[in-house]
C-alpha positions as CSV (number, residue, x, y, z in Angstrom):
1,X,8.1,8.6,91.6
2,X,5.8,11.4,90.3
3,X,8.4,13.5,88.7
4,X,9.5,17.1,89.1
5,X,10.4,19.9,87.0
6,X,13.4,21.6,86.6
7,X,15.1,23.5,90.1
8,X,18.0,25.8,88.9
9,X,19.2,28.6,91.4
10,X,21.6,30.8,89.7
11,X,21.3,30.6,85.8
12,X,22.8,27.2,87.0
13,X,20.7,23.8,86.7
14,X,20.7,21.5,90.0
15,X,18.0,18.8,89.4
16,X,16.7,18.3,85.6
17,X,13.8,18.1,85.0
18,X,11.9,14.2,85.6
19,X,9.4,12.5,83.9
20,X,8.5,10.3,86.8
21,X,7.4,6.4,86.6
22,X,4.3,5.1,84.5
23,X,3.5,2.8,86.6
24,X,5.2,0.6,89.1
25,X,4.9,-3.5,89.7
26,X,6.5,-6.5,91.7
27,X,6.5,-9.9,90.4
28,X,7.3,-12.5,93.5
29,X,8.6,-16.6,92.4
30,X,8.8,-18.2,95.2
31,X,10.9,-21.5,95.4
32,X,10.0,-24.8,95.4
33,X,7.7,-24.5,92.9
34,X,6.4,-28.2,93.4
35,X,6.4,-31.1,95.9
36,X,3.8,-30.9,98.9
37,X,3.7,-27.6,99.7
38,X,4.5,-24.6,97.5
39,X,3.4,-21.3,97.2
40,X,2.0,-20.1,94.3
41,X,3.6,-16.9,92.1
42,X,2.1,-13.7,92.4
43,X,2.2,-10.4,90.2
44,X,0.7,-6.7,91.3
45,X,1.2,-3.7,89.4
46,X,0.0,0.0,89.7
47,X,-0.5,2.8,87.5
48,X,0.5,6.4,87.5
49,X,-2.8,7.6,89.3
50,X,-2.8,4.9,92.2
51,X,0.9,5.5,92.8
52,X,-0.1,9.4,93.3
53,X,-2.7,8.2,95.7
54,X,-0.8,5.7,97.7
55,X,2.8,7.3,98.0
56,X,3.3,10.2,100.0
57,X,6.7,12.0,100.0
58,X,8.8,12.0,102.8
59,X,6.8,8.8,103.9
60,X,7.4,5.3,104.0
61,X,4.9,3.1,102.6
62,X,4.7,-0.8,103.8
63,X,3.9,-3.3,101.5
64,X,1.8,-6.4,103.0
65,X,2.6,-9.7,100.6
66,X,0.5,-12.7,101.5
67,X,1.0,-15.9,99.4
68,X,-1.0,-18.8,98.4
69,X,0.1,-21.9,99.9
70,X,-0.7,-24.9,97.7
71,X,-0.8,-28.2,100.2
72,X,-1.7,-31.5,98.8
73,X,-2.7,-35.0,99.2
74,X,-0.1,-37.4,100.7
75,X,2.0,-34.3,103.0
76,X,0.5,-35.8,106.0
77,X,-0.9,-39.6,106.2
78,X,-1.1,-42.4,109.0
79,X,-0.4,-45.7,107.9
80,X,-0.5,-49.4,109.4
81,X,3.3,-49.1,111.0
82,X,5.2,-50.7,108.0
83,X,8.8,-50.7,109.4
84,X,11.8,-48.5,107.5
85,X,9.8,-47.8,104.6
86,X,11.3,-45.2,101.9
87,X,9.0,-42.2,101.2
88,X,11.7,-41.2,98.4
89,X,9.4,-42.7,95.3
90,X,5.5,-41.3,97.1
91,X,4.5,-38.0,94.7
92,X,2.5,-35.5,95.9
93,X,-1.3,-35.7,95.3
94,X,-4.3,-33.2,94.2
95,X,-4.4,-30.1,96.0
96,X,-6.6,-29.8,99.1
């Protein structure tokens, strides 16, 4: 991730030379992206520097995602008891 330089052994060349990454990023789109509930998209990048800080070699690294879930008016209501009644035609509310 941080690059390397040249190892040759030899006269002969076994890893060329690497630049390494400029930075590094995940971009998450979670699905539905409406209704009742949905989560909302999310985008995180790092640079050169906080990659050398964070990332060790030879170790792994866990990444811990949490979303923002987006719940609104309408995904949970009590009404008088009508009988057989569609929901197909309700849209969702404001957020709460």
């Amino acid at each position: 991730m941080s690059g390397c330089t040249e190892v040759s052994h030899d006269g002969k060349v076994l890893r060329p030379a690497s630049p390494g990454a400029q930075g590094l990023g995940v971009r998450i789109d979670p699905r539905p992206t409406e209704g009742f509930v949905h989560y909302l998209p999310c985008e995180i990048s790092a640079s050169t520097q906080l990659l050398k800080n964070v990332l060790i070699p030879n170790q792994t690294t866990l990444v811990d995602i949490t979303l923002r879930r987006v719940v609104r008016r309408g995904v949970f209501e009590l009404d008088q008891g009508v009988a057989q009644r569609s929901f197909k035609k309700i849209r969702p509310g404001a957020p709460l």
